[in-house]
MIDO-134603 format. One record per atom (N, C-alpha, C): z, y, x; atom name. Coordinates in nm, 3 decimals, padded with zeros to 5 digits, m for minus. Example, Ala and Ser with C-alpha at 12.3 -4.5 7.8 and 13.67 -1.06 7.14 Angstrom:
% MIDO-134603
- up,north,east,atom
- 00.780,m00.569,01.319,N
- 00.780,m00.450,01.230,CA
- 00.780,m00.330,01.320,C
- 00.708,m00.225,01.285,N
- 00.714,m00.106,01.367,CA
- 00.787,00.003,01.290,C
% end
This chain:
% MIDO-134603
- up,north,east,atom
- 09.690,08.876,06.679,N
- 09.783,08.923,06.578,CA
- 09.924,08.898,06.626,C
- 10.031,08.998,06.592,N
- 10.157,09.004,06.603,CA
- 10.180,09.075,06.566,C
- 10.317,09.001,06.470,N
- 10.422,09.048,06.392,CA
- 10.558,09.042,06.463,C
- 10.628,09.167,06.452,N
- 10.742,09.185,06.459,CA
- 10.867,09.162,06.329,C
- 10.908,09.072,06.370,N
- 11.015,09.055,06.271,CA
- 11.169,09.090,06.315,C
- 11.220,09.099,06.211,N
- 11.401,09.148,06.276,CA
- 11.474,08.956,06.294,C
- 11.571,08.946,06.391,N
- 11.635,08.842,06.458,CA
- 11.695,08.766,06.291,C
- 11.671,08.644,06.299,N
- 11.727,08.566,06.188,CA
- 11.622,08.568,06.042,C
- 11.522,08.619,06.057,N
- 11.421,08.641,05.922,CA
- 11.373,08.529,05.905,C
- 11.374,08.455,05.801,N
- 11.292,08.361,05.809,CA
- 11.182,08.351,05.686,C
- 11.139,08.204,05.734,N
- 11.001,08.196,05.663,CA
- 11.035,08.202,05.519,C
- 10.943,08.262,05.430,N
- 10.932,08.227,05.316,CA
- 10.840,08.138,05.243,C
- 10.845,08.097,05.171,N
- 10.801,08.025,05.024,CA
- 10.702,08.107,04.930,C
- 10.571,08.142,04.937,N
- 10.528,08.220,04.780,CA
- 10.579,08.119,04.682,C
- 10.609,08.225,04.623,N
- 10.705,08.150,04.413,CA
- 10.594,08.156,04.322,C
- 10.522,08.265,04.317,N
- 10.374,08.274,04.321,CA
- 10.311,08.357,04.360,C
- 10.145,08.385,04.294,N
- 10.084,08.505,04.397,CA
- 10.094,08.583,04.385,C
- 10.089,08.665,04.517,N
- 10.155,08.775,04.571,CA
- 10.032,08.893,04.624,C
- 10.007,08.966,04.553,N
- 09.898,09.074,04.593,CA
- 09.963,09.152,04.712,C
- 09.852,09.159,04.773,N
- 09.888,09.216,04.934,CA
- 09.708,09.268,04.960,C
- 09.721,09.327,05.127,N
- 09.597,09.376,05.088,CA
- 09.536,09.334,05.227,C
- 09.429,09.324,05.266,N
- 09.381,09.283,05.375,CA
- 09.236,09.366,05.448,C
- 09.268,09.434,05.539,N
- 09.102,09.526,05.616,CA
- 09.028,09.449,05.686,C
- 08.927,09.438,05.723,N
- 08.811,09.402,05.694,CA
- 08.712,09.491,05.801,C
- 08.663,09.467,05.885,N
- 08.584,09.547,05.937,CA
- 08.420,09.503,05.906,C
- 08.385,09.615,05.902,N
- 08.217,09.565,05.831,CA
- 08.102,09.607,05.959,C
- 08.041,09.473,05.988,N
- 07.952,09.538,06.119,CA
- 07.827,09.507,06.046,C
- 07.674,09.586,06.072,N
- 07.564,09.529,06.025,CA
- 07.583,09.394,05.912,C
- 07.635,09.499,05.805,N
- 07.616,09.396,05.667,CA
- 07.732,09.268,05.671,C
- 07.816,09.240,05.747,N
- 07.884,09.118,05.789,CA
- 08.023,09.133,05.787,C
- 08.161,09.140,05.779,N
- 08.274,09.121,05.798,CA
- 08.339,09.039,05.891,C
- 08.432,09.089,05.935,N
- 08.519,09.030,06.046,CA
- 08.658,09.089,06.022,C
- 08.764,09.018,06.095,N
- 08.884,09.084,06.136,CA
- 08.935,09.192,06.230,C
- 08.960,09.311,06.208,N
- 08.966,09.386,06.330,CA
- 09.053,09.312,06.405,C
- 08.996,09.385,06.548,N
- 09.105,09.329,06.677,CA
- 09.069,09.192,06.733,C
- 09.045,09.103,06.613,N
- 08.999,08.982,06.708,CA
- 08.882,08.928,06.655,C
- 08.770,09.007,06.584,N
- 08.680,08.962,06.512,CA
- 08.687,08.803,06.491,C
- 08.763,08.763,06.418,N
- 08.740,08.637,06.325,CA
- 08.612,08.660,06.219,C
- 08.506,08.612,06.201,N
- 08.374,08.612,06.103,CA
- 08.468,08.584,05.940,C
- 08.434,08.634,05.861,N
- 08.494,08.669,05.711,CA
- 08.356,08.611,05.647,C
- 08.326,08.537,05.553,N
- 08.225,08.491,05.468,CA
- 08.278,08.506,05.324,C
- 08.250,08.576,05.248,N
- 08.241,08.520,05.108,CA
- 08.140,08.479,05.056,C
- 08.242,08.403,04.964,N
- 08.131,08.344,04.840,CA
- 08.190,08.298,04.714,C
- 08.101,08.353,04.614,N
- 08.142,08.439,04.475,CA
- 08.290,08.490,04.500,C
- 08.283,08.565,04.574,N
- 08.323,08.732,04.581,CA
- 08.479,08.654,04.636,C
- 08.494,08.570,04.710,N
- 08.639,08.575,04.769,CA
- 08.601,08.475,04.905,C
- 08.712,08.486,04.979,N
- 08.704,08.406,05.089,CA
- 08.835,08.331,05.091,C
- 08.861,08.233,05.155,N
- 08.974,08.193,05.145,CA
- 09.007,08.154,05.312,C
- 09.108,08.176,05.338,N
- 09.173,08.166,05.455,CA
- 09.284,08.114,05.532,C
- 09.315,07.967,05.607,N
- 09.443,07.862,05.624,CA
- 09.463,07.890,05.723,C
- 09.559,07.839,05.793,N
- 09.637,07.846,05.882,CA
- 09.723,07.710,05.890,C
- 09.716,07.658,05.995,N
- 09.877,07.562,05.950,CA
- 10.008,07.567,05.959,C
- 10.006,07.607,06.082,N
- 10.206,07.659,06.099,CA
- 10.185,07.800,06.188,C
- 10.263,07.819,06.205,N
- 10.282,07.976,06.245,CA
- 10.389,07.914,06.388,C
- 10.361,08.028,06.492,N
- 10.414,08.035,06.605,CA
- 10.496,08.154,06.653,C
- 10.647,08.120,06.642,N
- 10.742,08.222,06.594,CA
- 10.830,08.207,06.746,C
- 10.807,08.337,06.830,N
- 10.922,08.377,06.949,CA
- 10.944,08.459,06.976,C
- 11.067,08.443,07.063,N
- 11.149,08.529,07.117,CA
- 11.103,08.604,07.233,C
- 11.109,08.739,07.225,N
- 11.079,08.820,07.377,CA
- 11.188,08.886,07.446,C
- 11.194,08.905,07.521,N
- 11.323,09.042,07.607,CA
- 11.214,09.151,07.573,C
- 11.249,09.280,07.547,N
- 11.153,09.373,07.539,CA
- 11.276,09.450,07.670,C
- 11.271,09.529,07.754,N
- 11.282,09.622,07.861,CA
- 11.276,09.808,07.813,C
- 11.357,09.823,07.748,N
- 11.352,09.955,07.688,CA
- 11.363,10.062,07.845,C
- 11.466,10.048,07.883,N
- 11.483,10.077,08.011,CA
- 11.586,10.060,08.093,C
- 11.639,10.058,08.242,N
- 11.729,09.998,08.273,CA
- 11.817,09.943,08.283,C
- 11.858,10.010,08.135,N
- 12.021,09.977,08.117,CA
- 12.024,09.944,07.944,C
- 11.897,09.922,07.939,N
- 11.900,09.877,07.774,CA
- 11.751,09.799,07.728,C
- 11.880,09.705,07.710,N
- 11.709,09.543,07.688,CA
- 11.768,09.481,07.536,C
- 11.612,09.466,07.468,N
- 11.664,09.399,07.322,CA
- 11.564,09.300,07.317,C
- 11.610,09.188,07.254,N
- 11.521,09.097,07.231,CA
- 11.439,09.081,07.081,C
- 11.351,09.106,07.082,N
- 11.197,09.135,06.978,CA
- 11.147,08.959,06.925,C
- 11.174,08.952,06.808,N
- 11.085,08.790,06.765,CA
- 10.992,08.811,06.688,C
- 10.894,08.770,06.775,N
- 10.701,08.789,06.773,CA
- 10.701,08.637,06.647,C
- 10.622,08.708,06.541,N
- 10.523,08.554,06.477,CA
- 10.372,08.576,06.541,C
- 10.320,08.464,06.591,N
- 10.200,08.523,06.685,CA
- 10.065,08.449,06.642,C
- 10.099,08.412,06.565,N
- 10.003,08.295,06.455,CA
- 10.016,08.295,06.321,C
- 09.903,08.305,06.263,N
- 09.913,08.344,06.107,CA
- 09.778,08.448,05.994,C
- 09.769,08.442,05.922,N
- 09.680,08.549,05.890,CA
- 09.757,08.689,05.817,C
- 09.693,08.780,05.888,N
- 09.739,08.934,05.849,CA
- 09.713,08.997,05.737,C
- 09.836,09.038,05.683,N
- 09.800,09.165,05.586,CA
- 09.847,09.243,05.526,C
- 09.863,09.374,05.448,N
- 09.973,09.450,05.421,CA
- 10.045,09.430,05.270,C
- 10.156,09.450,05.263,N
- 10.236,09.439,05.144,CA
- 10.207,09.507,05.062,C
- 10.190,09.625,05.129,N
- 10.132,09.793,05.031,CA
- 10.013,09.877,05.077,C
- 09.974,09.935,04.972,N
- 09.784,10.000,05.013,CA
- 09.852,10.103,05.122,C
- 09.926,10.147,05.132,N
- 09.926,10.289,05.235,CA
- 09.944,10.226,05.398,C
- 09.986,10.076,05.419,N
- 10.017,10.034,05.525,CA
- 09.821,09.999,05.521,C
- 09.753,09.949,05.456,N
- 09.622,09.917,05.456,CA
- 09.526,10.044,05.485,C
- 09.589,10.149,05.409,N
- 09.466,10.225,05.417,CA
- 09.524,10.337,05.549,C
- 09.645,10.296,05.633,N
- 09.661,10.363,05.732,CA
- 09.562,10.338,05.803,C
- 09.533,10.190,05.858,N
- 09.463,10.100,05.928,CA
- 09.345,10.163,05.932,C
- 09.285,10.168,05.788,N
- 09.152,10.191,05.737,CA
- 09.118,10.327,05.764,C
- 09.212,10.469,05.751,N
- 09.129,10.606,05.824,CA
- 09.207,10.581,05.989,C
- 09.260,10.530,06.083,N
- 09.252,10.497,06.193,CA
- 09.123,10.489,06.250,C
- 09.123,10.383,06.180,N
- 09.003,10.259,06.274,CA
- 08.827,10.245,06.197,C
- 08.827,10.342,06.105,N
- 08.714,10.344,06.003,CA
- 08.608,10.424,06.039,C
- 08.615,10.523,06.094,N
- 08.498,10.602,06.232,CA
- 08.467,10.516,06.263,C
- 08.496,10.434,06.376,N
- 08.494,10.351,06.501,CA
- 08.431,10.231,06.429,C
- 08.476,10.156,06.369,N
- 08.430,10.014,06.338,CA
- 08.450,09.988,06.154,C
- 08.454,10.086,06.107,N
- 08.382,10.038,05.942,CA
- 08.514,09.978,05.899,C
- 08.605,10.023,05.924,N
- 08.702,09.891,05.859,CA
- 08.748,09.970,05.715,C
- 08.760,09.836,05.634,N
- 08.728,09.864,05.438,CA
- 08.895,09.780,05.419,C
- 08.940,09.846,05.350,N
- 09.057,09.820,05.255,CA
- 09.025,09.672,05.160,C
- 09.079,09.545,05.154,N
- 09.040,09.463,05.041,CA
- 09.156,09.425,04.967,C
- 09.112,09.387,04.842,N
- 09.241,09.325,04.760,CA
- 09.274,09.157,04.816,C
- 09.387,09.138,04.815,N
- 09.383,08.985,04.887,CA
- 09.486,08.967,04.827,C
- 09.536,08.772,04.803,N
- 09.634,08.708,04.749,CA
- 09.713,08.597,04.845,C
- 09.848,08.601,04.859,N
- 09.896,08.506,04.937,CA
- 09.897,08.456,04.817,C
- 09.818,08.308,04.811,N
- 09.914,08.245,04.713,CA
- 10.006,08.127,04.668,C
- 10.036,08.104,04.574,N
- 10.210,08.017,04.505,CA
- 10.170,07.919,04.628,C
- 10.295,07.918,04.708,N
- 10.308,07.751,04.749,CA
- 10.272,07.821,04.900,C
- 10.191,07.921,04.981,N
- 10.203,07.947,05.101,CA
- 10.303,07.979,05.159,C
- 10.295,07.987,05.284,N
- 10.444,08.028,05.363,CA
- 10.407,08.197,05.441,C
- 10.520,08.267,05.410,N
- 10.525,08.394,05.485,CA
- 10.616,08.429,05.541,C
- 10.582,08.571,05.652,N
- 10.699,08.649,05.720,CA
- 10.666,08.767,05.657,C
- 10.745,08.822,05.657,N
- 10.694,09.001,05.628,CA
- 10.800,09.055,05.716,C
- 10.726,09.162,05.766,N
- 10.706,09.198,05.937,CA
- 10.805,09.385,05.882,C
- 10.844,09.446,05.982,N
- 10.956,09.546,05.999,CA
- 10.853,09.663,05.964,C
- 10.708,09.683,05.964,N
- 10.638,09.752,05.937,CA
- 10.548,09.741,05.804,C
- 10.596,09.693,05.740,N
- 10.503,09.679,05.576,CA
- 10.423,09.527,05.594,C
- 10.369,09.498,05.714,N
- 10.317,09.425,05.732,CA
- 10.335,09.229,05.685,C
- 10.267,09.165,05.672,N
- 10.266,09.007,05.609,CA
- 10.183,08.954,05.691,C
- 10.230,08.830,05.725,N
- 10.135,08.713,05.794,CA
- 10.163,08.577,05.705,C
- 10.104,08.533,05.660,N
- 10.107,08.410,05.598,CA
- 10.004,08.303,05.649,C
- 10.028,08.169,05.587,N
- 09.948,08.030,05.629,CA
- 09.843,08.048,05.526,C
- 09.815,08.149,05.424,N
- 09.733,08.113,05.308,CA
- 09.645,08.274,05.301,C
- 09.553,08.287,05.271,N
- 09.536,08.391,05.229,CA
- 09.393,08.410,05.141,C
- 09.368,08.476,05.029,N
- 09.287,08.476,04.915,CA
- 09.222,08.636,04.952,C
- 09.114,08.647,05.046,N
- 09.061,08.791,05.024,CA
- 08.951,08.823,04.908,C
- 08.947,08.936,04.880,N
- 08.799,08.950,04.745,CA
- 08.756,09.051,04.786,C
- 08.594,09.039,04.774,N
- 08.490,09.120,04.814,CA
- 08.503,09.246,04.792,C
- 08.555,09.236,04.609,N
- 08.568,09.360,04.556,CA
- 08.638,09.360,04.470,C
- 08.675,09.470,04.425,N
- 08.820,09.498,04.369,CA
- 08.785,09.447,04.178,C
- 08.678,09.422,04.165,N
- 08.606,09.366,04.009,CA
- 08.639,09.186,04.055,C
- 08.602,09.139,04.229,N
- 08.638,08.967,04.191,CA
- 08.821,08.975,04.206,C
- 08.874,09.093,04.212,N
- 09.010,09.034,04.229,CA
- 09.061,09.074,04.053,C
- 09.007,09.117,04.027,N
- 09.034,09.143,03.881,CA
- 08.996,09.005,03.772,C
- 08.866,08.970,03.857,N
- 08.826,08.839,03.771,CA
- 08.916,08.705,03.789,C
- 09.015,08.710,03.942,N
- 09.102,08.623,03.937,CA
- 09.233,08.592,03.922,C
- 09.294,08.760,03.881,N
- 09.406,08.823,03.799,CA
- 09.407,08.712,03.634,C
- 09.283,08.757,03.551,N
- 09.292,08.674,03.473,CA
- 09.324,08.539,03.455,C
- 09.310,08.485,03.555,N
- 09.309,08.285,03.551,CA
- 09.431,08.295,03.648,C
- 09.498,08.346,03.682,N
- 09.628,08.335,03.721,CA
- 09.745,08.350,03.673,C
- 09.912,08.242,03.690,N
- 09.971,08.233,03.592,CA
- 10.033,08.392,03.570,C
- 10.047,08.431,03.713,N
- 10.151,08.539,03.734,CA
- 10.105,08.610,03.853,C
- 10.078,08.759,03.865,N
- 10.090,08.810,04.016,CA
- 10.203,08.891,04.048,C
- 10.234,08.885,04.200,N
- 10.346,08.982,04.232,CA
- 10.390,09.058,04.310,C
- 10.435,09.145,04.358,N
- 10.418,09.205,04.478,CA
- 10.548,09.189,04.553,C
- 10.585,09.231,04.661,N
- 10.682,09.248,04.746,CA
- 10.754,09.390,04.736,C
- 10.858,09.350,04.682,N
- 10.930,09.502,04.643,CA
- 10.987,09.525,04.835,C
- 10.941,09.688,04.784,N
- 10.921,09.740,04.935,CA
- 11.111,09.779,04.965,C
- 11.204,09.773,04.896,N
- 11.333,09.776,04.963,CA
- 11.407,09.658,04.977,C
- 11.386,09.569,04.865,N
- 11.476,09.464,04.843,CA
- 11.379,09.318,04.894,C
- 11.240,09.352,04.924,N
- 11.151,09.256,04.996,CA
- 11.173,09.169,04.892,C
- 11.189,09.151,04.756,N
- 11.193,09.045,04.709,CA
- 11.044,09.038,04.613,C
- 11.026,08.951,04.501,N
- 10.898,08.986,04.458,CA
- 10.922,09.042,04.345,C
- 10.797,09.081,04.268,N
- 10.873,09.158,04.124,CA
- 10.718,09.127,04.079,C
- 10.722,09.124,03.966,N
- 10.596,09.046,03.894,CA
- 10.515,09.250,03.848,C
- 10.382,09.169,03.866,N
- 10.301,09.327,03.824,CA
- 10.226,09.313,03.687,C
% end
């Protein structure tokens, strides 16, 4: 996994949870992460997913001879999108090929995130659900959910 972030972004704080969405590739009955098959288990209908710190650098990227910019990679973290259309790009891409399924997922209150120049989120925390009925069942017992407003990147309660 890598995220591209713009120079000076820094980490955030969830204030609380933050619906985001996470794919899922499904092989013979089982789940994994595309790209680097990490094994996905649920049980009663969510998985939960840590991280401890995130690993945030600097690259030279080489555009071409006479024009070089430097790119800051987060290269550690768990993946996922802010908005369904960055998810379900993923999902008719890569969904022939290897089964990959759209899920509802929660960064939640108290994790740390980047959100990346492409829709994209990596956080230390992440709450996936089987199905879109267990993310509904944990909407209820939660104080507040929220999303990432897609201009102002800030959150806005749903």
């Amino acid at each position: 996994m890598c995220l591209i972030v713009e120079k000076g972004t820094n980490k955030r704080k969830a204030k609380a949870d933050i619906l985001v969405y996470k794919c899922l590739d499904e092989c013979i009955g089982r789940y994994c992460t595309p790209f680097r098959y990490f094994p996905v288990y649920f049980e009663k209908g969510k998985c939960v997913l840590n991280v401890k710190h995130f690993t945030y650098r600097k690259y030279r990227k080489v555009i071409n001879s006479n024009y070089i910019v430097n790119e800051f990679r987060v290269e550690s973290g768990i993946h996922s999108f802010r908005n369904e259309w960055g998810a379900l790009k993923l999902v008719n891409d890569f969904h022939e090929k290897d089964g990959t399924n759209k899920h509802y997922a929660i960064i939640p209150k108290g994790a740390n995130y980047y959100i990346g120049d492409n829709g994209d989120v990596v956080s230390t925390k992440l709450i996936i659900f089987e199905t879109k009925k267990d993310y509904k069942e944990y909407v209820k017992t939660s104080d507040k959910i929220c999303i990432i407003d897609k201009d102002s990147l800030l959150l806005q309660e749903i």
